[in-house]
Biopython code that builds the backbone (N, CA, C, O; Angstrom):
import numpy as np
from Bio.PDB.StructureBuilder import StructureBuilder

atoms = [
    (1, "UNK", "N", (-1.691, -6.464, -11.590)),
    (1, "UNK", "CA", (-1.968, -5.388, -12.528)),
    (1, "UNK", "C", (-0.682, -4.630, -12.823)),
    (1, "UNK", "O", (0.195, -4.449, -11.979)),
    (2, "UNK", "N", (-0.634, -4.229, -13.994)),
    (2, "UNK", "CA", (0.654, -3.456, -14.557)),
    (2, "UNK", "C", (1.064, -2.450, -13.656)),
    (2, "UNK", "O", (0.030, -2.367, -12.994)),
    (3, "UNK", "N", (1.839, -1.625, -13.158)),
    (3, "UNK", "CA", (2.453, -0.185, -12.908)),
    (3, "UNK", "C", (2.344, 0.725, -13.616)),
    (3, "UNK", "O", (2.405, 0.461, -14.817)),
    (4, "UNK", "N", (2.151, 2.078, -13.241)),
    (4, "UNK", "CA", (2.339, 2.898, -14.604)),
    (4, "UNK", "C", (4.289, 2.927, -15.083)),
    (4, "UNK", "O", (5.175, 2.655, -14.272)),
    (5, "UNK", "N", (4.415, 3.129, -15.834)),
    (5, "UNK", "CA", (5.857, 2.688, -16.267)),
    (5, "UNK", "C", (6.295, 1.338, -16.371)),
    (5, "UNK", "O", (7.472, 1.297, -16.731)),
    (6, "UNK", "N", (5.690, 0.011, -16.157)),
    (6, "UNK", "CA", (6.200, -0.888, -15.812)),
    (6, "UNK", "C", (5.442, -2.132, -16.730)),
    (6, "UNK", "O", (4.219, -2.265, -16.753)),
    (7, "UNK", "N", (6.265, -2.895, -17.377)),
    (7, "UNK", "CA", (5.661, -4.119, -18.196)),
    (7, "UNK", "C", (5.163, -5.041, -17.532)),
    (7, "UNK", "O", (5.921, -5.787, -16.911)),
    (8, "UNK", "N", (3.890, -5.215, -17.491)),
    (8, "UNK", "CA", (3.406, -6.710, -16.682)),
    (8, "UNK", "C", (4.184, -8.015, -17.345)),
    (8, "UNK", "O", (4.617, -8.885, -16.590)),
    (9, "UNK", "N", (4.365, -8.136, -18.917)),
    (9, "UNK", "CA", (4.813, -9.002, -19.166)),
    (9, "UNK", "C", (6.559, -8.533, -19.532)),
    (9, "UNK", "O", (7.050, -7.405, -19.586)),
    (10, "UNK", "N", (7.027, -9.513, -19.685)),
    (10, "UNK", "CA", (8.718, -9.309, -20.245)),
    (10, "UNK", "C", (8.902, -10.437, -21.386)),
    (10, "UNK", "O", (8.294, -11.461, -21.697)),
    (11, "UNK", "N", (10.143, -9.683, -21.900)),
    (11, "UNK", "CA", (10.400, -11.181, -23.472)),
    (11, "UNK", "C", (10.566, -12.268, -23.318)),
    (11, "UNK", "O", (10.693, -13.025, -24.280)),
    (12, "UNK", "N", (10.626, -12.752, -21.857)),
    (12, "UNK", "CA", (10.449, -14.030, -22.059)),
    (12, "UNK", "C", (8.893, -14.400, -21.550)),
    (12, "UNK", "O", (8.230, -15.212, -22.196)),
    (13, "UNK", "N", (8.462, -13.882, -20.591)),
    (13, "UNK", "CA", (7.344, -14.350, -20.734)),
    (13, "UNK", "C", (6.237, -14.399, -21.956)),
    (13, "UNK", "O", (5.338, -15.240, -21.924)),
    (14, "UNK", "N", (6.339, -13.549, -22.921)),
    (14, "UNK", "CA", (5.895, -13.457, -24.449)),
    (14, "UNK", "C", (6.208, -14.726, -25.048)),
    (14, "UNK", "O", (5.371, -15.477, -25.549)),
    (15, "UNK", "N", (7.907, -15.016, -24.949)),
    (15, "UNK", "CA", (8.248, -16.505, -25.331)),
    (15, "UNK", "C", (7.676, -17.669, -24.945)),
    (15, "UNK", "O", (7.423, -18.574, -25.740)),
    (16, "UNK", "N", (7.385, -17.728, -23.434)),
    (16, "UNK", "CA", (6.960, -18.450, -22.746)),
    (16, "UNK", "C", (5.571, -19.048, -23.145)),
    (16, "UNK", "O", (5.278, -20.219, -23.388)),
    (17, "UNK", "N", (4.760, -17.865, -23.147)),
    (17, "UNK", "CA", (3.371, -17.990, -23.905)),
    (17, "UNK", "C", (3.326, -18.406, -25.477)),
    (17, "UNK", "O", (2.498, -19.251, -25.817)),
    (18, "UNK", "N", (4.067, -17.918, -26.300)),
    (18, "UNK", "CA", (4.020, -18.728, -27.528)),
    (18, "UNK", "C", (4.405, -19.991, -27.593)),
    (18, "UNK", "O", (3.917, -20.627, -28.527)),
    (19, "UNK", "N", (5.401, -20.757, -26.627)),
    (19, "UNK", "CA", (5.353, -22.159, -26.654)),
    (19, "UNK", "C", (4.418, -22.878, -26.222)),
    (19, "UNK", "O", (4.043, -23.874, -26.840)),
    (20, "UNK", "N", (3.807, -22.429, -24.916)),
    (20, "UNK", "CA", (2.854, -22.675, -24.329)),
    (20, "UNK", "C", (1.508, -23.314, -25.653)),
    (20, "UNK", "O", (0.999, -24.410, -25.888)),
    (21, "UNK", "N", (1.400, -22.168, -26.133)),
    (21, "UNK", "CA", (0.384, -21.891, -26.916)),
    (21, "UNK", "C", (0.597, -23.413, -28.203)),
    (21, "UNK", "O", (-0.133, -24.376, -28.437)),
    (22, "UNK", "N", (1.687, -23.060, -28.670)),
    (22, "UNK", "CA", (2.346, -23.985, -29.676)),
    (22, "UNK", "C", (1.758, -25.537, -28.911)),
    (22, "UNK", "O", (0.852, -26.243, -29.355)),
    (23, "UNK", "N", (2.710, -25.825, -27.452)),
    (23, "UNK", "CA", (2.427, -27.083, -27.176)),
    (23, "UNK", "C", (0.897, -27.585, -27.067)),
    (23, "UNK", "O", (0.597, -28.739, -27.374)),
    (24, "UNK", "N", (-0.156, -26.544, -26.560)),
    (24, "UNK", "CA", (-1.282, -26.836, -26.575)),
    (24, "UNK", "C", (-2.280, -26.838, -27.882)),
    (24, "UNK", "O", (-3.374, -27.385, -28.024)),
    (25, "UNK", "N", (-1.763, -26.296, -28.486)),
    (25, "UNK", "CA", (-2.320, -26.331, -30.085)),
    (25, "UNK", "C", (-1.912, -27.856, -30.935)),
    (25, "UNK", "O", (-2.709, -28.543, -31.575)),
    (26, "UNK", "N", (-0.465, -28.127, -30.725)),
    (26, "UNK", "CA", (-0.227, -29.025, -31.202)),
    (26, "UNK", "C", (0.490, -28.824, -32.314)),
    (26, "UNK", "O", (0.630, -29.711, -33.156)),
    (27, "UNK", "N", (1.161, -27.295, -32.456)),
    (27, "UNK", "CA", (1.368, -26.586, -33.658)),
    (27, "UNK", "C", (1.792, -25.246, -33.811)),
    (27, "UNK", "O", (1.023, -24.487, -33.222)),
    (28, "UNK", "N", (2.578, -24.759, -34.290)),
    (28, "UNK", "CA", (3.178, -23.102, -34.319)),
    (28, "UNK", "C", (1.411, -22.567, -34.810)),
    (28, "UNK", "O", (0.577, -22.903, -35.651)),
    (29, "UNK", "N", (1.537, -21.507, -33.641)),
    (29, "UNK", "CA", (0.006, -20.815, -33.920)),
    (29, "UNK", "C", (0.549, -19.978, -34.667)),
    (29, "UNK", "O", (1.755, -19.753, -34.766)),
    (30, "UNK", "N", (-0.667, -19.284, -35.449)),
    (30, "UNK", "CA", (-0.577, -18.168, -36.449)),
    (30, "UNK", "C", (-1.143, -17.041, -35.356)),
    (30, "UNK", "O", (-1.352, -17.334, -34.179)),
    (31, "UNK", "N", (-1.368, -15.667, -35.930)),
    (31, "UNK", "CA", (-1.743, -14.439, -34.830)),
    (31, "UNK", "C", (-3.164, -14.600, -34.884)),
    (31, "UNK", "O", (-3.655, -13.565, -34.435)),
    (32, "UNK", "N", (-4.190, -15.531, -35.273)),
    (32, "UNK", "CA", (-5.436, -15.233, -35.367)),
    (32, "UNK", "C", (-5.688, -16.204, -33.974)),
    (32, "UNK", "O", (-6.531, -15.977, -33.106)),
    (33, "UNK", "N", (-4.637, -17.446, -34.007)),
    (33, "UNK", "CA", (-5.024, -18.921, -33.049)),
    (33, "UNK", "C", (-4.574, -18.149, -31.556)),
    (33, "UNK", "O", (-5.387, -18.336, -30.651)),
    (34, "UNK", "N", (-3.561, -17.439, -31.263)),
    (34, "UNK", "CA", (-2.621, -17.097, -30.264)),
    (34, "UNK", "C", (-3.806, -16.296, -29.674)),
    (34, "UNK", "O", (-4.365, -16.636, -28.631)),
    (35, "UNK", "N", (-4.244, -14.939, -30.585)),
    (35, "UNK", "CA", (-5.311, -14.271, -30.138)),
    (35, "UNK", "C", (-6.485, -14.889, -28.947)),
    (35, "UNK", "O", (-6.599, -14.769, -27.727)),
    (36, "UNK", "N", (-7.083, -15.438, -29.777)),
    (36, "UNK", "CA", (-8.142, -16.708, -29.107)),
    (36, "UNK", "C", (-7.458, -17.331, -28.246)),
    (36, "UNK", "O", (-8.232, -17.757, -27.389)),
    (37, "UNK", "N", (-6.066, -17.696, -27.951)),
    (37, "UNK", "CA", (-5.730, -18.827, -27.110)),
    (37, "UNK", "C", (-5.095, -17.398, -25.491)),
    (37, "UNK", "O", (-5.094, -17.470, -24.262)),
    (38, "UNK", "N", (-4.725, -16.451, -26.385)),
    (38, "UNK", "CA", (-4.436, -15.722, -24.880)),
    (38, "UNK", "C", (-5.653, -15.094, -24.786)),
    (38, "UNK", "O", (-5.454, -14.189, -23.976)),
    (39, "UNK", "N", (-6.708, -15.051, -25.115)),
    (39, "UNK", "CA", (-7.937, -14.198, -24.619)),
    (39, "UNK", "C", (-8.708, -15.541, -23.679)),
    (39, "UNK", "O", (-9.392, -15.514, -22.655)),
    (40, "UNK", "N", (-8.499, -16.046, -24.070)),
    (40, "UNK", "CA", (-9.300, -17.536, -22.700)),
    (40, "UNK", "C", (-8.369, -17.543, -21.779)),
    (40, "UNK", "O", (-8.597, -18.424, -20.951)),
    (41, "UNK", "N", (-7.208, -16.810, -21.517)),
    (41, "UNK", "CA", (-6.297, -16.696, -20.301)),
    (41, "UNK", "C", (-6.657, -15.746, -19.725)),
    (41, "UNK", "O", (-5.918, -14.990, -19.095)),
    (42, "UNK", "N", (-8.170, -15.613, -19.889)),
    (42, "UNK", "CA", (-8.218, -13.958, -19.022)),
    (42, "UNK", "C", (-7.344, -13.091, -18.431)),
    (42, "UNK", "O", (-7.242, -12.696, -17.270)),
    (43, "UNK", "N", (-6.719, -12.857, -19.452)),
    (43, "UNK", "CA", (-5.482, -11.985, -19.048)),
    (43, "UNK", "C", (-4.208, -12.189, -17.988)),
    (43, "UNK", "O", (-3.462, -11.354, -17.475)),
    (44, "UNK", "N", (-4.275, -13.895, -17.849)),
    (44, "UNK", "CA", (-2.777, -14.603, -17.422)),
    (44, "UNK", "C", (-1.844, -14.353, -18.624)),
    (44, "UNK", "O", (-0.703, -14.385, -18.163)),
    (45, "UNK", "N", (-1.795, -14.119, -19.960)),
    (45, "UNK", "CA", (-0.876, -14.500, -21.216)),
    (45, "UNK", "C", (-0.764, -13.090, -21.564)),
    (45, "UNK", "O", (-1.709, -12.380, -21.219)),
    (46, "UNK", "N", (0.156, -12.576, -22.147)),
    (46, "UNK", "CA", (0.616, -11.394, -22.774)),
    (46, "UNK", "C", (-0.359, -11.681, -23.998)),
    (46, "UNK", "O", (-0.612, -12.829, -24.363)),
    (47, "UNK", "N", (-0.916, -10.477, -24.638)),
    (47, "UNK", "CA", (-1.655, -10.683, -25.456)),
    (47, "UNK", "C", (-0.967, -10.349, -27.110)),
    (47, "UNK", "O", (0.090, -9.717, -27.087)),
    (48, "UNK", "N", (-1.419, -10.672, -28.260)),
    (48, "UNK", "CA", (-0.999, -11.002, -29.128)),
    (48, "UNK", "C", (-0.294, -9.278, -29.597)),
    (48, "UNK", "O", (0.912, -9.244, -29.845)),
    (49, "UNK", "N", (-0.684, -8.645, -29.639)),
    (49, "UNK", "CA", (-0.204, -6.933, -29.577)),
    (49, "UNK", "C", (0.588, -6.856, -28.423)),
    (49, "UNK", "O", (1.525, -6.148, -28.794)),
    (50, "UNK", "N", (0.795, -7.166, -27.191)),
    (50, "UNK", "CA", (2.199, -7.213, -26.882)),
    (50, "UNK", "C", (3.327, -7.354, -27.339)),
    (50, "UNK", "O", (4.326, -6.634, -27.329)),
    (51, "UNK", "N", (3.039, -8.641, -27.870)),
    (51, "UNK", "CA", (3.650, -9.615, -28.265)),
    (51, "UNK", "C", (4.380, -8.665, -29.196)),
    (51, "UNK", "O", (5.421, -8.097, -28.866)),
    (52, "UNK", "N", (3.629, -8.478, -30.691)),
    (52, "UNK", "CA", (4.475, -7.802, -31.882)),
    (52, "UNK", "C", (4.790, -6.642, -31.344)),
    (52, "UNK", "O", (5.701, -6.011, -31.879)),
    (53, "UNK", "N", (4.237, -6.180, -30.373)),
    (53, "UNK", "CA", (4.990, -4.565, -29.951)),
    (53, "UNK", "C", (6.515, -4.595, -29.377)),
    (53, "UNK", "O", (7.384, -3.731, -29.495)),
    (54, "UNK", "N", (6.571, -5.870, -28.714)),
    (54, "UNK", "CA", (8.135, -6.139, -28.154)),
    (54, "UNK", "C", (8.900, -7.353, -29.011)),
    (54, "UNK", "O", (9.718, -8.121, -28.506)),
    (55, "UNK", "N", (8.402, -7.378, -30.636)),
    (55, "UNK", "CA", (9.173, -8.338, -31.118)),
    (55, "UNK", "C", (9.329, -8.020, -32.684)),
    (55, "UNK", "O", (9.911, -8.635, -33.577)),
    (56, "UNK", "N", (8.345, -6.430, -32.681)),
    (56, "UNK", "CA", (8.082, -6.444, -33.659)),
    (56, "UNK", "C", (7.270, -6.772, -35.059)),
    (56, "UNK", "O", (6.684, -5.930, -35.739)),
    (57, "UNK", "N", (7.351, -7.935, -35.289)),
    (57, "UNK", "CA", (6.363, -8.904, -35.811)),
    (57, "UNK", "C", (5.749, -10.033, -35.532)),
    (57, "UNK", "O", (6.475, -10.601, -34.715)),
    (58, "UNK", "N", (4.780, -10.711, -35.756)),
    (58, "UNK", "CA", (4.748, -11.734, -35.596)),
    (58, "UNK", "C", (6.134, -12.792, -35.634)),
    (58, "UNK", "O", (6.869, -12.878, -34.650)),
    (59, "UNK", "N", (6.313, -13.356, -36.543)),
    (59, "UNK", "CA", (7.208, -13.951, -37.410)),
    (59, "UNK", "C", (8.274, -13.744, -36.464)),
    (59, "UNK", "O", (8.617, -14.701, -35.769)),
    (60, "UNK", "N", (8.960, -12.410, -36.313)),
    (60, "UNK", "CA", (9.566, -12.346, -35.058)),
    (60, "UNK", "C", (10.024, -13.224, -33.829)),
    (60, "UNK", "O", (10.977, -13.965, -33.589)),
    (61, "UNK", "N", (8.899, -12.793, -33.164)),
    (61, "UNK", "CA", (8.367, -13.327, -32.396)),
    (61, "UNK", "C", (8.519, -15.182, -32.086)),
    (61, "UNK", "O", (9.032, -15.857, -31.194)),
    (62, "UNK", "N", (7.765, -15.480, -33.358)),
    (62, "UNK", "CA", (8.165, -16.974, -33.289)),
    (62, "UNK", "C", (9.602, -17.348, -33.543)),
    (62, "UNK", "O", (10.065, -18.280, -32.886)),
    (63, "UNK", "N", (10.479, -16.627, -34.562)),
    (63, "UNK", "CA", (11.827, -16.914, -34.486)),
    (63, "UNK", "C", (12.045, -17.054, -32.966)),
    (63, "UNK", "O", (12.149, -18.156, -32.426)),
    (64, "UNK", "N", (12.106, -15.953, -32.343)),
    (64, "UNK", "CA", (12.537, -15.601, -30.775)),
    (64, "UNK", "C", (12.424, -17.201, -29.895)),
    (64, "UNK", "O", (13.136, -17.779, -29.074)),
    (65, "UNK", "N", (11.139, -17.498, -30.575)),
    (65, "UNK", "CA", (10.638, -18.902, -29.382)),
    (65, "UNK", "C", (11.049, -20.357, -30.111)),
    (65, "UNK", "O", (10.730, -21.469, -29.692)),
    (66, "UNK", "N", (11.792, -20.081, -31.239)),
    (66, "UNK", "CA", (12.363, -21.436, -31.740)),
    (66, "UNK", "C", (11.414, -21.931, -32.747)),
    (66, "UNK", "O", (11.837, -22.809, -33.499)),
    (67, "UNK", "N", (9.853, -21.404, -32.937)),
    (67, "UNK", "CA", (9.375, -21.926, -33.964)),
    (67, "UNK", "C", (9.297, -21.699, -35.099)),
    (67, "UNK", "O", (8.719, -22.486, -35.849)),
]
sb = StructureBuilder()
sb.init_structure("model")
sb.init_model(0)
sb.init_chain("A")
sb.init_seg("    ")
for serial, (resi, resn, name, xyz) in enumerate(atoms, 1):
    if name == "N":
        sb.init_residue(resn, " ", resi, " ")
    sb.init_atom(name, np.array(xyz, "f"), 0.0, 1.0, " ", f" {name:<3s}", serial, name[0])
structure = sb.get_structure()
């Protein structure tokens, strides 16, 4: 569980999870697929509002992870 002050996830683990996501999809997810794919991680995956909160945007985001 998080800390108060303290990020459970970090930028790479955000990265980490969008490839993840990518390799299991079979495909650069969009924010609707990622959603659905980190909510069946019962909360192992940074969730998709993490995500753009520490990258900014989507789009971002996937730059960041190479896709």
């Amino acid at each position: 569980m998080a800390r108060e002050g303290r990020y459970k996830f970090d930028d790479e683990n955000c990265i980490d999870a969008i490839r993840l996501a990518a390799r299991r999809l079979g495909k650069t997810p969009n924010g609707a697929e990622y959603r659905a794919f980190a909510s069946a991680s019962e909360r192992s995956l940074p969730s998709h509002a993490t995500i753009r909160i520490r990258f900014g945007t989507w789009h971002d985001a996937l730059a960041k992870a190479g896709l």
